[in-house]
C-alpha positions in Angstrom: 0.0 0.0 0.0 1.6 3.5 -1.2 2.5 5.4 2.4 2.9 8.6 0.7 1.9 10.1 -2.7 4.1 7.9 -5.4 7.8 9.8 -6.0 8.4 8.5 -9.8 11.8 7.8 -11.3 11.5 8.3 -15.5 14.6 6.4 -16.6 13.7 6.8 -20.5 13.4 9.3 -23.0 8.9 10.5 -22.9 7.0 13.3 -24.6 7.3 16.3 -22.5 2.8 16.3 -22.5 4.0 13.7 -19.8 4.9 16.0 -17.0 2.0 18.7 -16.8 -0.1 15.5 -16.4 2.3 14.1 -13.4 2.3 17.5 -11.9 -1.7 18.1 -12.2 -2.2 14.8 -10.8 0.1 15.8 -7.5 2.9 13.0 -8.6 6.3 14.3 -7.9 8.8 12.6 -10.3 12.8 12.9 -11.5 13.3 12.5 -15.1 16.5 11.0 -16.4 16.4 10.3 -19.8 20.2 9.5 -20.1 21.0 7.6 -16.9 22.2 4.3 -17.4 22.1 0.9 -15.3 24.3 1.6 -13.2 23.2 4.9 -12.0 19.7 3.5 -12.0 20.6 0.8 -9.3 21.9 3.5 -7.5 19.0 6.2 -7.6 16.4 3.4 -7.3 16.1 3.0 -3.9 13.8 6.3 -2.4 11.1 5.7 -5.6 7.9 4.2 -5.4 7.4 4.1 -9.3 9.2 3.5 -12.3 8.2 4.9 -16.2 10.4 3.2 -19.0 10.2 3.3 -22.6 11.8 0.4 -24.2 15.9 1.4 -23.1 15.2 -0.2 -19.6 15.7 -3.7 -18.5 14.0 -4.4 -15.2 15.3 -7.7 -13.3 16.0 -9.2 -10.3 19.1 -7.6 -9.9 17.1 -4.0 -10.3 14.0 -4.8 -8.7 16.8 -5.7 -5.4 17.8 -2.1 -5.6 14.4 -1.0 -5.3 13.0 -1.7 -1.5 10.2 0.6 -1.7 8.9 0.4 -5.4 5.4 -0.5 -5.8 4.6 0.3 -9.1 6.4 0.0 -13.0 4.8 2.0 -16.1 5.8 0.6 -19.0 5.3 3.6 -21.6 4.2 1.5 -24.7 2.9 -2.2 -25.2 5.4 -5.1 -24.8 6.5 -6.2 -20.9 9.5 -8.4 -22.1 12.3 -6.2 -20.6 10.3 -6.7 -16.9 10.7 -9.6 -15.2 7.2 -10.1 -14.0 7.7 -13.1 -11.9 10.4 -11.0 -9.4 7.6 -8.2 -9.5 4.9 -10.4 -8.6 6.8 -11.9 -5.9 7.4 -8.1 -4.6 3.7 -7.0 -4.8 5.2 -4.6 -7.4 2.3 -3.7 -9.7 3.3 -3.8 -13.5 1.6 -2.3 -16.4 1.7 -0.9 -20.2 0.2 1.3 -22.1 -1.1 -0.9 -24.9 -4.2 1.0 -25.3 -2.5 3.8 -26.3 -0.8 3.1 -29.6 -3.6 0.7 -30.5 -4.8 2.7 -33.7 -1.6 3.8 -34.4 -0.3 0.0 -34.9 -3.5 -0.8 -36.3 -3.1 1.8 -39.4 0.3 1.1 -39.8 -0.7 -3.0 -40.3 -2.9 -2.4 -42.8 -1.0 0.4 -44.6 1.7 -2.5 -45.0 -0.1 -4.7 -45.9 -2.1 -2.7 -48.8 1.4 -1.6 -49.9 2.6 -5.3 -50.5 -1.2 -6.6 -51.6 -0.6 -3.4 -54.4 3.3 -3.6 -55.1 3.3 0.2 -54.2 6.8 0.3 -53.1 8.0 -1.9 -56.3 6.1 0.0 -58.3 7.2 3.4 -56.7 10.8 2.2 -57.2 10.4 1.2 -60.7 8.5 4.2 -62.4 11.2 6.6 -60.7 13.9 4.3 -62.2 11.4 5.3 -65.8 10.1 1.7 -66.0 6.5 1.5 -66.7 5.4 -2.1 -65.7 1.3 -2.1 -65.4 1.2 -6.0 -65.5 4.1 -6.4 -63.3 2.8 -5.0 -60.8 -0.6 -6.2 -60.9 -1.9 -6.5 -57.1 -4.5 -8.4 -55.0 -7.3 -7.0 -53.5 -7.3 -7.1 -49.6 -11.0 -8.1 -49.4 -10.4 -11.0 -51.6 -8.2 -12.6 -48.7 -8.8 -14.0 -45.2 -6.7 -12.6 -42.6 -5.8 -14.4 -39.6 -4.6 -12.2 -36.7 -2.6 -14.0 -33.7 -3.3 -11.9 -31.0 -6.5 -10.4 -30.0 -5.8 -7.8 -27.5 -5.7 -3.8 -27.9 -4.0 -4.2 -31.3 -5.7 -7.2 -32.4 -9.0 -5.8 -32.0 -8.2 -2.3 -33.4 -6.8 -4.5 -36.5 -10.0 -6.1 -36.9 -11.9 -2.9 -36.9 -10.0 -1.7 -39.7 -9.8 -4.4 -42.0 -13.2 -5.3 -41.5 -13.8 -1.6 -43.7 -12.4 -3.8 -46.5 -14.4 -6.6 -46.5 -12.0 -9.6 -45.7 -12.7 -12.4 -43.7 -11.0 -11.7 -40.5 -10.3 -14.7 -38.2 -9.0 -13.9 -34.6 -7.1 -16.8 -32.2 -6.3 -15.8 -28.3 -5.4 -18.5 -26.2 -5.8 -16.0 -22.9 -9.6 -15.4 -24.1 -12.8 -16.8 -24.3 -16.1 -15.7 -26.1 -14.0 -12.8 -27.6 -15.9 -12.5 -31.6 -17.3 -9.7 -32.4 -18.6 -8.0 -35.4 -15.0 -7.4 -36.9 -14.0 -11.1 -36.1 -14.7 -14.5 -35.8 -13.2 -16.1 -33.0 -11.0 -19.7 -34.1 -8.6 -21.6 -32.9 -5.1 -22.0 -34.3 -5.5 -24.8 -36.0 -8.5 -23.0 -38.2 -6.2 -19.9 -38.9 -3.4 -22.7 -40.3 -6.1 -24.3 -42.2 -8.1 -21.0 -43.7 -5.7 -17.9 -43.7 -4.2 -16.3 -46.5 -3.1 -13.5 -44.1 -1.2 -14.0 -40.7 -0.7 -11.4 -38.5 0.8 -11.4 -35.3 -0.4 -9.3 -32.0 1.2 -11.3 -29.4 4.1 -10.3 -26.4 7.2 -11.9 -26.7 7.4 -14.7 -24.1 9.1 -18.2 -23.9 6.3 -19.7 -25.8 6.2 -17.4 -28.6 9.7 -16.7 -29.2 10.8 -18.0 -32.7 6.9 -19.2 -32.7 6.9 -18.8 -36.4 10.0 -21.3 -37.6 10.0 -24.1 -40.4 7.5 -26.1 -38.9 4.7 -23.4 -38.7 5.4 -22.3 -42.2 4.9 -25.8 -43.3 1.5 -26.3 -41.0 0.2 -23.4 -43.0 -2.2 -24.6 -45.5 -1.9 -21.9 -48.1 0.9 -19.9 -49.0 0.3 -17.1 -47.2 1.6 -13.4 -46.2 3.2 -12.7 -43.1 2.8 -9.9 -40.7 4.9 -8.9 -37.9 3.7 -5.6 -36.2 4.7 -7.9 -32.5 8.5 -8.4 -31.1 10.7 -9.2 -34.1 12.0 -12.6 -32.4 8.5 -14.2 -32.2 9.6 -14.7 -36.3 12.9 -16.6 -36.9 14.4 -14.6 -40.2 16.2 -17.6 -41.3 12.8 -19.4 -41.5 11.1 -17.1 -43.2 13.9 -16.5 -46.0 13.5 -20.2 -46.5 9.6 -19.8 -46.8 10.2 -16.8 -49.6 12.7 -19.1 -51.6 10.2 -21.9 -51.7 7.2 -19.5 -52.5 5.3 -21.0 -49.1 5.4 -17.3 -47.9 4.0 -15.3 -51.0 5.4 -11.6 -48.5 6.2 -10.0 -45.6 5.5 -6.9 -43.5 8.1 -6.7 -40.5 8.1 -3.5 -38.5 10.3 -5.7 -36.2 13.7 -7.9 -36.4 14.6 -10.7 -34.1 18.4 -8.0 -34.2 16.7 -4.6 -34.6 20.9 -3.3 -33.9 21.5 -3.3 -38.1 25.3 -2.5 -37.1 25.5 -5.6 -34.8 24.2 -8.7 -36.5 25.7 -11.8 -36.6 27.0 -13.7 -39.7 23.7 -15.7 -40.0 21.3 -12.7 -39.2 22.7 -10.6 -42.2 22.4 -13.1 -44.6 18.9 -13.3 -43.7 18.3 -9.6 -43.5 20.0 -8.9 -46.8 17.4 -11.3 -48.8 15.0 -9.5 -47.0 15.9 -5.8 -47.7 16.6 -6.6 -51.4 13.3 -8.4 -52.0 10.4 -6.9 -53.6 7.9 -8.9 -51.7 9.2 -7.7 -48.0 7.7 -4.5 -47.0 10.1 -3.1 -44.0 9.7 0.0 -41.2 12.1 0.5 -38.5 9.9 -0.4 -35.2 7.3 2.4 -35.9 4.1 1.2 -36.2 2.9 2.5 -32.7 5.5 5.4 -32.9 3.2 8.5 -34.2 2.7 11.8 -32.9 -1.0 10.8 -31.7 0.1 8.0 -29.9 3.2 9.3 -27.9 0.7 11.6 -26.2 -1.9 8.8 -26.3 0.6 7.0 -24.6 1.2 9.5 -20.8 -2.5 10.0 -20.9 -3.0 5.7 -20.4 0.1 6.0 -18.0 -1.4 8.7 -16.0 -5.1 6.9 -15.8 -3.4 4.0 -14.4 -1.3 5.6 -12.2 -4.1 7.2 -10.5 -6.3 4.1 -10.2 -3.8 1.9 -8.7 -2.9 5.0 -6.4 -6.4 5.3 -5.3 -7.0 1.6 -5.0 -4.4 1.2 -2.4 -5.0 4.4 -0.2 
């Protein structure tokens, strides 16, 4: 239970709309944008929150340089840099802020995904080069397709919404949920997405289960050959796997926002070989990590953080 109004450390770079909202809601808070893990396990100890962005690991070794924290914001979707299990064990209240680049990641699926359906990028590249190749770059038409989306949380859901505008069949497979189809999806089980998609698209965390989810043997169990998309944590997809798929035409594309080595300066011998048949292949639509990253959604983002804050706050008093 918080003894005294929450003192937050922010150990990662936010949008300054951020603080006016601490400060109206009575939360007192240091920002340190550039402090690094050392000086964190250092400052830690006085704080009874936490804010990251994505720069932030939080383990055991942290969370035992943090006596009094009771609560961790983490300022976007994914919770695979925070140990969970140490912060459970501490009573240490964890959450995100999925809600608030929802229709930011949603947009930016589908605006892949028409861009690969249409060759738009080929076709961009080509006329620029002054090559004027109509039947080359004849496209499919989204409704035409049915799209499978792994996933059905805040990004899932706002996915559905929008592609439901186009007409396709949208099929929707969440393990954690039960009774979840609506009117923009039709809940099925894994197995039926396999079976019926033309479209996968993944909206799931990165965990132990799901990491290098989509290898060999799921491209195989796929019963059409079928586009990928990865809007998730790029090491759900192994990139080897997926070159392997292209070559063989089991994978007709791919929209990857994310890489399993997102550190383009730092990847190993295997890892380039994969990412250079990726980059120089027409039916691979790539964006560096943004599809939740717009201007709407940064603020979106501190105003989820704030509402939580709060209701955790005032849970406890």
């Amino acid at each position: 239970m918080f003894q005294n109004q929450p003192s937050i450390l922010i150990a990662d770079e936010m949008h300054p709309s951020l603080f006016p909202m601490l400060t109206e809601a009575g939360f007192s808070y240091d920002y340190r944008p550039r402090i690094n893990r050392s000086e964190l396990l250092e400052a830690l100890a006085p704080y009874t929150g936490l804010i990251i962005r994505s720069k932030t690991t939080v383990d055991e070794e942290m969370l035992s340089h943090a006596p009094n924290l009771q609560f961790i914001g983490r300022a976007g979707a994914g919770l695979d840099l925070i140990d969970l299990d140490a912060a459970e064990q501490r009573n240490i209240h964890v959450f995100h802020a999925g809600e608030g680049n929802r229709d930011a990641v949603a947009e930016h699926t589908v605006g892949m995904l028409l861009a690969l359906l249409a060759n738009i990028l080929k076709a961009d590249r080509e006329v620029r080069q002054g090559v004027w190749d109509r039947e080359g770059n004849r496209g499919y038409e989204l409704g035409s397709l049915t799209v499978g989306l792994i996933g059905y949380g805040n990004n899932g859901r706002a996915t559905a919404q929008r592609l439901s505008g186009f007409g396709c069949r949208v099929l929707a497979y969440d393990k954690f949920l039960t009774n979840y189809g609506d009117t923009f999806a039709q809940e099925a089980t894994m197995e039926q997405i396999k079976s019926e998609a033309d479209v996968v698209s993944l909206h799931i965390p990165l965990t132990d289960e799901t990491r290098r989810m989509i290898d060999d043997t799921f491209i195989t169990d796929v019963a059409k050959p079928f586009y990928l998309i990865n809007i998730a944590r790029g090491e759900i997809t192994s990139l080897a796997a997926l070159v392997r798929g292209l070559q063989s035409g089991k994978v007709r594309g791919a929209c990857l926002d994310v890489l399993e080595n997102e550190k383009l300066a730092k990847l190993t011998s295997d890892q380039q070989t994969s990412f250079d048949y990726l980059r120089q292949s027409d039916r691979v639509v790539l964006t560096p990590h943004v599809a939740g990253w717009t201007h709407e959604s940064y603020v979106r983002i501190n105003e989820v953080l704030i509402r939580q804050i709060q209701s955790i706050f005032t849970s406890l008093r």
